[in-house]
C-alpha positions as a printed Julia matrix, in Angstrom:
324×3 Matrix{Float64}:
  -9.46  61.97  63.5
  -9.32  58.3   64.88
 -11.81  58.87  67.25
 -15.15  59.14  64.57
 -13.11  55.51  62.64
 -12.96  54.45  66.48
 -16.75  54.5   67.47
 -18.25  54.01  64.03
 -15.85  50.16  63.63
 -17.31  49.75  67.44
 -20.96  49.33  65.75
 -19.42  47.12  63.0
 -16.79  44.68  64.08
 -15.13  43.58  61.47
 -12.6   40.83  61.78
  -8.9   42.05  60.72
  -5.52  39.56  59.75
  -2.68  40.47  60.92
   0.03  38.45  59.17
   3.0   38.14  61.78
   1.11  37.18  64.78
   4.21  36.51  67.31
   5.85  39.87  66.99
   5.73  41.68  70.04
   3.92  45.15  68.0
   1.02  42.87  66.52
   0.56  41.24  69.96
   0.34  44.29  72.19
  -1.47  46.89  69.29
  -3.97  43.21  69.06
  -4.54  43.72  72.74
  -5.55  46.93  72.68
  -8.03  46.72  69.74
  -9.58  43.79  71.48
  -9.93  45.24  74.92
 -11.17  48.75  73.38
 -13.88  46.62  71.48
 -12.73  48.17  68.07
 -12.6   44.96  65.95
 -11.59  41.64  66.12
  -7.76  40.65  65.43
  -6.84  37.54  63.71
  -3.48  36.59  64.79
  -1.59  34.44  62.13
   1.16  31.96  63.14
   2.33  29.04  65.35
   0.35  29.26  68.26
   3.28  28.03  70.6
   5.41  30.85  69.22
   2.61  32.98  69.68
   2.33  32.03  73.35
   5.6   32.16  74.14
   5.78  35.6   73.04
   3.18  36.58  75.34
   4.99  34.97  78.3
   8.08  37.24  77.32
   5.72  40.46  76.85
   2.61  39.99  78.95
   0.27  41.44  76.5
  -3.11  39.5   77.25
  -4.9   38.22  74.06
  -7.59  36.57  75.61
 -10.53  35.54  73.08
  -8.14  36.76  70.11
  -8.39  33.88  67.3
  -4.77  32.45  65.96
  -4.78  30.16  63.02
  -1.69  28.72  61.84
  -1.43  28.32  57.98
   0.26  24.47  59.08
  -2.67  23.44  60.98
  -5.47  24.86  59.07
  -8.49  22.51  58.38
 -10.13  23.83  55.14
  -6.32  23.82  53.38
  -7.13  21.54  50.33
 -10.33  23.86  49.85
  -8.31  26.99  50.33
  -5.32  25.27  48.06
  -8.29  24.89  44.96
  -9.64  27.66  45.4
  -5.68  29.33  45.03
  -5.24  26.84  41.91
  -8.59  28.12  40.48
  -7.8   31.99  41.28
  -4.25  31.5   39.08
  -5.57  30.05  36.15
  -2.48  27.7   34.89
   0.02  30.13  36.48
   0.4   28.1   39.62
   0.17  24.41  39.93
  -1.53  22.7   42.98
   2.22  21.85  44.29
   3.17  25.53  43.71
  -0.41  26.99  45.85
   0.18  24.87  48.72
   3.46  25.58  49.17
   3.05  29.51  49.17
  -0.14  29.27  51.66
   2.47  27.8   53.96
   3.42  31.3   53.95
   1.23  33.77  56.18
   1.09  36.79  53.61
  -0.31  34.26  50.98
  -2.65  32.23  53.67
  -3.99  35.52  55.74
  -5.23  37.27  51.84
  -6.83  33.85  50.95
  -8.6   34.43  54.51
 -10.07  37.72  53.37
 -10.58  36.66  49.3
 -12.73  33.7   51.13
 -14.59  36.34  53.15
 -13.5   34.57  56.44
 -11.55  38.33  57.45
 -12.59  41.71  55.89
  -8.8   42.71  55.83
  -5.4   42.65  56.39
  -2.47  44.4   57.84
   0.96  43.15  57.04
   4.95  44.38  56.56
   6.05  44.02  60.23
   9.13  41.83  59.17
   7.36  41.3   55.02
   8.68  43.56  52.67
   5.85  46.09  51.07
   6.17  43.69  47.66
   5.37  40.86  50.16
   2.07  42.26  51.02
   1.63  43.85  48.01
   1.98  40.44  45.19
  -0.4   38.31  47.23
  -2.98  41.01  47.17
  -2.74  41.54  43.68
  -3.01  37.79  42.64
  -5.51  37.01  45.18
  -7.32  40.29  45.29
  -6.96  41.78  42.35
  -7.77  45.45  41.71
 -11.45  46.93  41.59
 -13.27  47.22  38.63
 -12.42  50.04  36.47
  -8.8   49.93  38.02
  -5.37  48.72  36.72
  -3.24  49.56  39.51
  -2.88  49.6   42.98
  -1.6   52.7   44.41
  -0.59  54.21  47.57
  -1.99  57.54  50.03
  -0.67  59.45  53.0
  -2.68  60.98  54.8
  -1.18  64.09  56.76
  -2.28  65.23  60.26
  -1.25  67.82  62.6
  -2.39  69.57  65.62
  -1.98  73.27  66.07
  -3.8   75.74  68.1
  -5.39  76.96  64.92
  -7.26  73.47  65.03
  -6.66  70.01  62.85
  -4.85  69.93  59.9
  -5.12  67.37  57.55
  -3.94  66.38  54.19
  -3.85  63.82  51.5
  -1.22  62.69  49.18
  -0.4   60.48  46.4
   1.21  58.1   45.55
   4.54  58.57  47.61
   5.2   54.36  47.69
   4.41  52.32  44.78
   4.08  53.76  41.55
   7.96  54.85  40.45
   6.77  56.49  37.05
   3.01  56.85  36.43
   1.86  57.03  32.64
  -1.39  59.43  32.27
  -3.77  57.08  32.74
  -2.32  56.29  35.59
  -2.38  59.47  37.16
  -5.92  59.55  36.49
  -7.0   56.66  38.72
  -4.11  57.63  41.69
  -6.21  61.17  41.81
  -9.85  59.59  42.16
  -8.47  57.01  44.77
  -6.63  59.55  46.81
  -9.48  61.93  46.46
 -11.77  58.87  47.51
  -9.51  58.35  50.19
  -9.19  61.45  51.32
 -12.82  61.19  52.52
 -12.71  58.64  54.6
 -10.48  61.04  56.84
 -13.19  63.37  56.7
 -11.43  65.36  54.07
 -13.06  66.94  51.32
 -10.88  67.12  48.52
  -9.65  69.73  46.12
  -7.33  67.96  44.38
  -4.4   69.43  42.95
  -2.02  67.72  40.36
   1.84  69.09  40.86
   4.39  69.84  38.72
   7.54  71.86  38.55
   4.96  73.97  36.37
   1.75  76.33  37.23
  -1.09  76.17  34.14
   2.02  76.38  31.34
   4.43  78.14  32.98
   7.09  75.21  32.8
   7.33  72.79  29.82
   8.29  69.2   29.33
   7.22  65.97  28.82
   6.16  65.83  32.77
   4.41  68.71  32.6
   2.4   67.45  29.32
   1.32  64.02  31.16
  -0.36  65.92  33.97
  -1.62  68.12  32.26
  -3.5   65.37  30.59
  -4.23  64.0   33.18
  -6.05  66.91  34.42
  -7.99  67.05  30.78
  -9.08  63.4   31.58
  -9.91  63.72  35.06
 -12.06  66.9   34.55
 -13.65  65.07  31.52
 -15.12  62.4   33.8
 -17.45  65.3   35.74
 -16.49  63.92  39.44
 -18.28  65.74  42.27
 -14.69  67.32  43.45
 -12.41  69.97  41.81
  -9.41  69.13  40.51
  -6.5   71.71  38.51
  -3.34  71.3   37.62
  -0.38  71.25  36.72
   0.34  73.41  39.55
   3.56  74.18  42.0
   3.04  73.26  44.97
   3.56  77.03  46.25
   0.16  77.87  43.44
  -1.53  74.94  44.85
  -1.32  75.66  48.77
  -0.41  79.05  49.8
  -3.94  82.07  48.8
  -1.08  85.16  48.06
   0.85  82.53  45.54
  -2.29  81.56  43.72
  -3.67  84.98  43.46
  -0.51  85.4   40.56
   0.22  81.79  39.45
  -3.32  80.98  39.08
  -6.16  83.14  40.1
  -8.78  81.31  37.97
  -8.4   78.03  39.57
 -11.03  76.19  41.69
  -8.21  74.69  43.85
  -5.0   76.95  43.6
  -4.21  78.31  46.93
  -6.65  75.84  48.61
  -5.74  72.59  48.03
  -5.56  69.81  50.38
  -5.31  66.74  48.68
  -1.74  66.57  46.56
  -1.09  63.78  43.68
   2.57  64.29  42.68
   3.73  62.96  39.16
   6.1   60.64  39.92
   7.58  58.35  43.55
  10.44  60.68  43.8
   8.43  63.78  43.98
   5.52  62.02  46.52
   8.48  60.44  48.71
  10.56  63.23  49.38
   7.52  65.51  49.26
   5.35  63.94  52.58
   8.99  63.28  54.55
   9.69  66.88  54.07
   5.86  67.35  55.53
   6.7   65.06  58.15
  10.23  66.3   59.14
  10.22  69.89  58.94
   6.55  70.62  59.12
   6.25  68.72  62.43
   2.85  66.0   60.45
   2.41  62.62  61.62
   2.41  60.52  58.36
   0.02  58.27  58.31
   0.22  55.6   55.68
   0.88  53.82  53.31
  -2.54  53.72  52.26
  -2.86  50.65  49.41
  -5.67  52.2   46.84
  -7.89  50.22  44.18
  -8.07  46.87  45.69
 -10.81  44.64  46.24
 -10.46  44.93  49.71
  -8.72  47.15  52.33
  -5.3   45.33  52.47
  -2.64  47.38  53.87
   1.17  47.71  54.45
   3.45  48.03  57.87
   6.94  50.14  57.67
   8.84  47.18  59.39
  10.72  49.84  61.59
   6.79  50.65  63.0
   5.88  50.74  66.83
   2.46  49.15  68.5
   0.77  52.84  68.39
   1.37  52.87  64.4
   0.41  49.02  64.04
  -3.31  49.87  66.07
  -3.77  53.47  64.22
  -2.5   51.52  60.59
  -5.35  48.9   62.06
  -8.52  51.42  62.26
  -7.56  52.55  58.98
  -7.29  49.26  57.31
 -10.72  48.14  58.91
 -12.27  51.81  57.9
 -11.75  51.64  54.42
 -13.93  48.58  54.18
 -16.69  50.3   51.66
């Protein structure tokens, strides 16, 4: 999977921020992207803590850019810009002091078009990545929200599986609407990992077998979705044993375009997605790769702070591949 992101970055270098530069992942997953020629880190923090890291853990970073927000030249331009980005809901005193801050400084870097992205939640919290991006940002046209993809993987002797689904991290209780744009992004998504998406939309119910007011929302979701003719098929509500498995579908829904062959899953609410790609993950023996952010701007994208330097350079080539 990585290895198609890998050489097709390699003819576009882009330059990625990664927001806490000194810790000992970053440094040694920024190595490795730099000495593979993949893309070019940007390293955010006090250099001399920086360098003194590297003394402790030997990772070389030579020709890697730092830029500490304390020392940065262009602040009172980047500091306007902030003011004029917040419109009245942050005073001059108010921008400057949050772009002391690396999440808020390293998103300016990629609103100003200095970095095409940014990789963050090391030691931030996923609200900590997420709120700058969002004021700064800002979602893509015809969006509202941002919202989140895994993307499942795992090898077998019967080949490469892989799988979307969404959104397992940010959205607790989507509203139809809702639903409707965390489908197209996860379907959109889903392409970039060379996945061609059926989508189906889950429920505890398979095309009005189940009622309730869950079931009604995606269900009109799916009404809305299919309304908007999109070049990918799309049914629902379905169980997840209708969506997946050909012998299930053949009862619970042998009409449907995706039932029994889905591959890209949008649950209906966090507590469904959540416990749904663990379970993937756990018992089904996937590596989990995500979360994805959806319908921003730019590709801005979120660390688990318990991550390792393999996750931090994978999470890396997906950030930098979902430039569009």
């Amino acid at each position: 999977m990585f290895e198609t992101m890998i050489e097709n970055l390699k003819k576009d270098q882009q330059k990625l921020v990664f927001t806490e530069g000194s810790d000992p992942r970053i440094l040694e997953a920024a190595s490795r992207l730099k000495q593979e020629n993949i893309l070019e880190p940007l390293l955010l923090g006090n250099p001399e803590e920086i360098h003194e890291a590297l003394k402790k853990y030997g990772f070389p970073i030579d020709g890697i850019e730092i830029l500490d927000p304390a020392n940065y030249p262009e602040m009172d331009s980047m500091v306007a810009k902030l003011v004029e980005l917040r419109k009245g809901k942050m005073d001059e005193e108010a921008c400057r002091e949050v772009l002391k801050k690396t999440n808020y400084f390293g998103t300016m870097l990629v609103k100003i078009g200095y970095a095409q992205g940014l990789l963050g939640g090391a030691t931030y919290s996923t609200a900590d990545t997420v709120r700058p991006a969002l004021q700064i940002i800002k979602t893509k046209p015809g969006n509202s929200i941002v919202s989140s993809c895994f993307i499942l993987q795992r090898v077998t002797e019967k080949g490469d599986e892989r799988y979307a689904m969404g959104d397992c991290a940010i959205n607790i209780t989507p509203n139809v609407d809702e639903l409707v744009e965390i489908a197209v992004e996860t379907a959109k998504t889903a392409r970039v990992f060379s996945i061609e998406p059926k989508v189906a939309m889950l429920s505890y119910s398979s095309l009005g077998s189940g009622k309730g007011e869950t079931v009604d929302k995606v269900r009109e979701a799916v009404e809305k979705i299919k309304a908007m003719n999109l070049d990918f098929p799309i049914d629902g509500e379905l169980q997840f044993d209708a969506a997946f498995a050909p012998e299930v579908a053949k009862t619970k829904a042998p009409e449907s375009p995706v039932a029994g062959k889905a591959n890209t899953f949008v649950f209906p609410d966090i507590n469904a997605g959540n416990i749904g790609y663990k379970i993937a993950q756990r018992l089904g023996g996937f590596d989990a790769y995500g979360p994805i952010l959806q319908g921003l701007n730019a590709p801005i994208n979120d660390l688990s702070r318990g991550c390792n330097a393999d996750e931090v350079y994978k999470m890396a080539i997906i950030t930098a591949s979902l430039k569009e």
